[in-house]
C-alpha positions as CSV (number, residue, x, y, z in Angstrom):
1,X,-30.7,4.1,-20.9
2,X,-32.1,2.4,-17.7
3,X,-29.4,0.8,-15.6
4,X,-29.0,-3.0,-16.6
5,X,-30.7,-4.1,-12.6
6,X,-33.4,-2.1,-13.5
7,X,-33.5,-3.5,-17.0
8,X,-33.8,-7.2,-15.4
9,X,-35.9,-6.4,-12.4
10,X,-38.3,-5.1,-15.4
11,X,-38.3,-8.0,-17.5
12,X,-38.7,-10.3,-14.4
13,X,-41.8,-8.3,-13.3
14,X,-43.0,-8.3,-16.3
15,X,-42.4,-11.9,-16.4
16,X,-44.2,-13.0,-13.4
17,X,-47.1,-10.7,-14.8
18,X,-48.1,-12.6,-17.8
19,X,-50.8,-15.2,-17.5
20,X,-48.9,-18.5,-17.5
21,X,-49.9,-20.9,-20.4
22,X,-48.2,-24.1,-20.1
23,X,-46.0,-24.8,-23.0
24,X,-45.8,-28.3,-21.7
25,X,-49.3,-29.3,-20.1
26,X,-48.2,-32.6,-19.2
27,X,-45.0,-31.6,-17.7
28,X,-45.1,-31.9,-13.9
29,X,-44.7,-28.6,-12.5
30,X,-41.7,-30.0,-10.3
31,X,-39.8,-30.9,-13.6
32,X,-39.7,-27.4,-14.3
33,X,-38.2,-26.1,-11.1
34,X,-35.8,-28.6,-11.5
35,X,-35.0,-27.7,-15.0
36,X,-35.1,-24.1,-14.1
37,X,-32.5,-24.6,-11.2
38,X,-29.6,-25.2,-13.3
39,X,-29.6,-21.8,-15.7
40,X,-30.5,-20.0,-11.8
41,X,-27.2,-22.1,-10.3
42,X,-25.2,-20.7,-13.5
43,X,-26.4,-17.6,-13.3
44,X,-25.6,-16.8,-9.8
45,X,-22.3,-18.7,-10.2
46,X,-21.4,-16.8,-13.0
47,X,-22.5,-13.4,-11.1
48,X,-20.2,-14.0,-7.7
49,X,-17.5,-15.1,-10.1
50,X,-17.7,-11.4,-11.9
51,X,-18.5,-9.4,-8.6
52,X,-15.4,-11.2,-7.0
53,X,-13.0,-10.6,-10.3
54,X,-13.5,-7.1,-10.2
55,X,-13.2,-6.6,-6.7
56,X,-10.0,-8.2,-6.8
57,X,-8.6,-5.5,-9.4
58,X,-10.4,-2.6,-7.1
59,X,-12.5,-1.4,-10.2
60,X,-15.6,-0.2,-10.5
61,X,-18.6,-2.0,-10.8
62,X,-21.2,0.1,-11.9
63,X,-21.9,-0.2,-15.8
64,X,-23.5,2.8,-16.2
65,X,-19.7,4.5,-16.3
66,X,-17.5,2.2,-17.8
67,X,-15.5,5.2,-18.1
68,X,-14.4,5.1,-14.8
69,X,-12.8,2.0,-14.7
70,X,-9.3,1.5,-13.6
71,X,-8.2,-1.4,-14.5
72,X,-9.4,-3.9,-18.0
73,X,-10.2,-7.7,-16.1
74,X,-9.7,-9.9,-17.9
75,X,-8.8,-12.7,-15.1
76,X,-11.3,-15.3,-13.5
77,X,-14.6,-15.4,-15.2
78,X,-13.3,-12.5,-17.7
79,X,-11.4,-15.0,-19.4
80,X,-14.3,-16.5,-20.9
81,X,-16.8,-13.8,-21.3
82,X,-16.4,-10.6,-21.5
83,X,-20.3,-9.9,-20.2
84,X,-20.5,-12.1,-17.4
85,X,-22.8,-10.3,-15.0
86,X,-25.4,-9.6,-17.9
87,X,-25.0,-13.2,-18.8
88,X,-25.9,-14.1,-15.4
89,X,-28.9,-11.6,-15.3
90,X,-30.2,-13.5,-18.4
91,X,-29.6,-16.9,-17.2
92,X,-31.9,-16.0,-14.4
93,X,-34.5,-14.4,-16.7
94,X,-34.2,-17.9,-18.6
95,X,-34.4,-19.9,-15.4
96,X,-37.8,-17.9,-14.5
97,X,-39.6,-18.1,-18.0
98,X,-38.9,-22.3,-17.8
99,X,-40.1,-22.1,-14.3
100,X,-43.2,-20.2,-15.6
101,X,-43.8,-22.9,-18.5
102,X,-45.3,-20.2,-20.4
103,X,-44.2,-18.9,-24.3
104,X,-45.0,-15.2,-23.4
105,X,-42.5,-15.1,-21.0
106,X,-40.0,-15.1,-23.7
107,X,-41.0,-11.9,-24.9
108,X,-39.6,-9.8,-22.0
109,X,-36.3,-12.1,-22.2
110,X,-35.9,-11.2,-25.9
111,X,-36.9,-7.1,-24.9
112,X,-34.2,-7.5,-22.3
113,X,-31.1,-9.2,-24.8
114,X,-32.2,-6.4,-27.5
115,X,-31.7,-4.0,-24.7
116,X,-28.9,-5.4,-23.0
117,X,-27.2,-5.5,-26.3
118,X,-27.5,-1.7,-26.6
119,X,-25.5,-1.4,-23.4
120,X,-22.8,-3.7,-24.0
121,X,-22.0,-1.9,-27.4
122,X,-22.1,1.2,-25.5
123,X,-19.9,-0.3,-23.0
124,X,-17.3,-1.6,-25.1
125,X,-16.8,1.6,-27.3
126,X,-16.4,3.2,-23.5
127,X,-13.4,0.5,-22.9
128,X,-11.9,0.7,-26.5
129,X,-11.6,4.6,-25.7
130,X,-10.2,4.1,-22.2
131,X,-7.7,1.0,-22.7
132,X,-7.0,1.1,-26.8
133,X,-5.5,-2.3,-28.2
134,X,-5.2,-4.0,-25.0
135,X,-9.1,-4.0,-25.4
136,X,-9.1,-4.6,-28.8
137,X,-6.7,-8.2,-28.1
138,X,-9.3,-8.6,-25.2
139,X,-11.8,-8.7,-28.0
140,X,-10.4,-10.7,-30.5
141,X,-9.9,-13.5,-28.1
142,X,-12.8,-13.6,-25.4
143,X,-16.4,-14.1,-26.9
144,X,-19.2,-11.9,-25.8
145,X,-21.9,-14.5,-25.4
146,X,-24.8,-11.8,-25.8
């Protein structure tokens, strides 16, 4: 499994690749980088949110080990997703294909969820293993949003 930054950076290139075909001919292109700006705002705001959360319980960051975390967060942005950080990565993705204005850039977004799904399942099995029902009560009452 590629790392999920490498899984977005994909997807964006991939993105920026396609021709563009205006879904919206009409539609200034200053409407969409307006429109695009607010899943981009979110996205980034949901990303420092997450980053700063887990730095605040000194655990690891890197989800290719989830294994090695110390501590289940489920303060700050963890109380209302449990996958903020791949959340934000999408939002961005999202933000970029309305930017673009073009229906093949939704492709690479939908390759990305379907992969990023993959990893959160892996993920979660990871943390049910390391922190048992305390997870499981994390589960039951903090949606997933991917």
């Amino acid at each position: 499994m590629l790392p999920p930054p490498l899984l977005f950076v994909a997807a964006a290139a991939t993105m920026l690749a396609l021709p563009g075909v205006p879904l919206w001919p009409l539609w200034p292109p200053s409407a969409s980088q307006l429109l695009a700006a607010v899943p981009a705002g979110l996205g980034l705001l949901l990303a420092v949110s997450a980053v700063l959360a887990l730095r605040q319980a000194q655990t690891q960051i890197d989800p290719r080990h989830p294994e090695r975390s110390r501590v289940l967060v489920t303060h700050g942005i963890y109380r209302l997703s449990r996958n903020p950080m791949y959340l934000s990565l999408l939002l961005t993705l999202l933000a970029l294909s309305i930017w673009r204005q073009s229906p093949s850039t939704l492709l690479p977004l939908l390759a990305f969820v379907l992969a990023i799904r993959v990893q959160i399942r892996r993920e979660e099995q990871a943390l049910a293993r390391l922190f048992g029902i305390h997870f499981t009560r994390y589960c039951q009452r903090t949606r997933r949003w991917i």
